[in-house]
C-alpha positions in Angstrom: 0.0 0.0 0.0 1.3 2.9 -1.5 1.5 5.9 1.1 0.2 9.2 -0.4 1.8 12.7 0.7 -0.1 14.2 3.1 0.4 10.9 5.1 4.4 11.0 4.3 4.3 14.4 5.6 2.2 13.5 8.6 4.6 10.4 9.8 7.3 12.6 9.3 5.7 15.2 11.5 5.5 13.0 14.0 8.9 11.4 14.1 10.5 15.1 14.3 8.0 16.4 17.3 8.6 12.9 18.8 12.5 13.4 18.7 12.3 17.0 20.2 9.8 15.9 22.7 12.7 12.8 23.9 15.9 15.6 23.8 13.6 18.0 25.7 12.6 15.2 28.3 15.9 13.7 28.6 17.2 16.9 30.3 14.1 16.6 32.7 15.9 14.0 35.4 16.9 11.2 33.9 13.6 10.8 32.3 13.1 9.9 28.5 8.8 9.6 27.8 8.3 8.9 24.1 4.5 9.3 23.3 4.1 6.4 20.6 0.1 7.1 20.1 -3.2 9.4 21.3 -6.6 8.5 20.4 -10.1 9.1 21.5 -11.6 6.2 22.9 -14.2 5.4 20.9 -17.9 5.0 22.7 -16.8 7.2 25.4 -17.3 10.7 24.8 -14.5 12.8 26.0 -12.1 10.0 27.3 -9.0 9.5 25.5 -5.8 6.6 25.1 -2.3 7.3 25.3 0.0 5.2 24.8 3.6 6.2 25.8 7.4 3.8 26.6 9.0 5.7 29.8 12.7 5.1 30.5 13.9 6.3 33.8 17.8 6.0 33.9 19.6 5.2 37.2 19.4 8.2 39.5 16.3 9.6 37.5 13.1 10.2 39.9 9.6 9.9 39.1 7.6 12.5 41.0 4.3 11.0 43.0 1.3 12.1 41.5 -2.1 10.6 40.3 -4.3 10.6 36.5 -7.6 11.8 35.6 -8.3 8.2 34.9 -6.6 4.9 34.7 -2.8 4.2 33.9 -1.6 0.3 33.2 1.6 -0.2 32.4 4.4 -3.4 31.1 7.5 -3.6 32.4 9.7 -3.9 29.3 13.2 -3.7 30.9 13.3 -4.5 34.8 15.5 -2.6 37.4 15.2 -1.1 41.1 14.0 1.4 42.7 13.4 3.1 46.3 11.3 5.4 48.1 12.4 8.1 50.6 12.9 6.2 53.4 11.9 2.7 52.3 13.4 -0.2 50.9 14.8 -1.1 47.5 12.0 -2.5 45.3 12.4 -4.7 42.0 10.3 -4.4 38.8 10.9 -7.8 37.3 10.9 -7.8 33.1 7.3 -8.4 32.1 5.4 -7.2 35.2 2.5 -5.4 34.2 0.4 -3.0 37.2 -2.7 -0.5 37.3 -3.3 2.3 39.2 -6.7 3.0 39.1 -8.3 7.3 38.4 -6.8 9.5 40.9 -4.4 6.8 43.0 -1.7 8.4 44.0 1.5 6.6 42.8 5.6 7.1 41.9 7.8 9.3 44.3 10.7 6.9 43.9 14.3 7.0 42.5 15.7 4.6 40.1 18.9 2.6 41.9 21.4 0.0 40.7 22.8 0.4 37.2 20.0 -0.4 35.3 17.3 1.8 33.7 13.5 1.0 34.2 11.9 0.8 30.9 8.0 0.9 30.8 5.1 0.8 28.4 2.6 2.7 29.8 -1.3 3.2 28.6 -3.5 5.7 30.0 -7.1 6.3 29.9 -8.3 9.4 31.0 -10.3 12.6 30.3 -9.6 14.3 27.4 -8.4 18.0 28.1 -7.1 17.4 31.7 -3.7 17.0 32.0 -2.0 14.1 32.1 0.0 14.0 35.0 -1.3 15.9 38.4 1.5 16.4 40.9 0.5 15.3 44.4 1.6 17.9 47.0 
């Protein structure tokens, strides 16, 4: 299937705000979030899917906070991590977890020498943001 211009130009679209949006992340802490898809979920008025891979390197910290709906995610790449205060915790290669709308979750630094690489899919309201801090 032959692709025709407009959708050349919209892939390629995509590929160069998708390769900012990684540089401009990977300054952010250690962590690299690569947004691989958005959609609306169809039959559900103004809920939407996203569907991202998040790789936090050693060192990097993932900030606690909650989602305006429901976040599962695939570990693709194990490694450890640890909590203020708490002890070190393993995500083993091929765990999968789900927080459900407005859990509080994260607030943990990646440890060892290994990064923590993660498929994530969200489904939450469309037009709230994705990530709410939790103070």
């Amino acid at each position: 299937m032959a692709l025709t211009l407009k959708q050349i130009g919209l892939v390629l679209t995509g590929i160069v705000v998708g390769a900012l949006s990684v540089q401009a992340l990977h300054a952010q802490g250690g962590i690299i979030r690569v947004e691989l898809r958005k959609a609306d979920l169809t039959g559900q008025s103004g809920t939407e899917v996203i569907m991202a891979t998040l790789d936090v390197q050693p060192g990097g910290t993932v900030p606690r906070h909650f989602h305006n709906g429901d976040e599962f995610l695939y570990v693709l790449e194990g490694g450890s991590f640890q909590a203020p205060g708490q002890d070190t915790v393993t995500f083993d290669t091929g765990a999968s977890l789900h927080f459900p709308r407005e859990v509080p979750h994260g607030g943990f630094t990646v440890v060892g020498d290994k990064a923590l690489k993660i498929l994530t899919v969200h489904v939450v309201d469309k037009g709230k943001p994705l990530v709410e801090p939790v103070k």
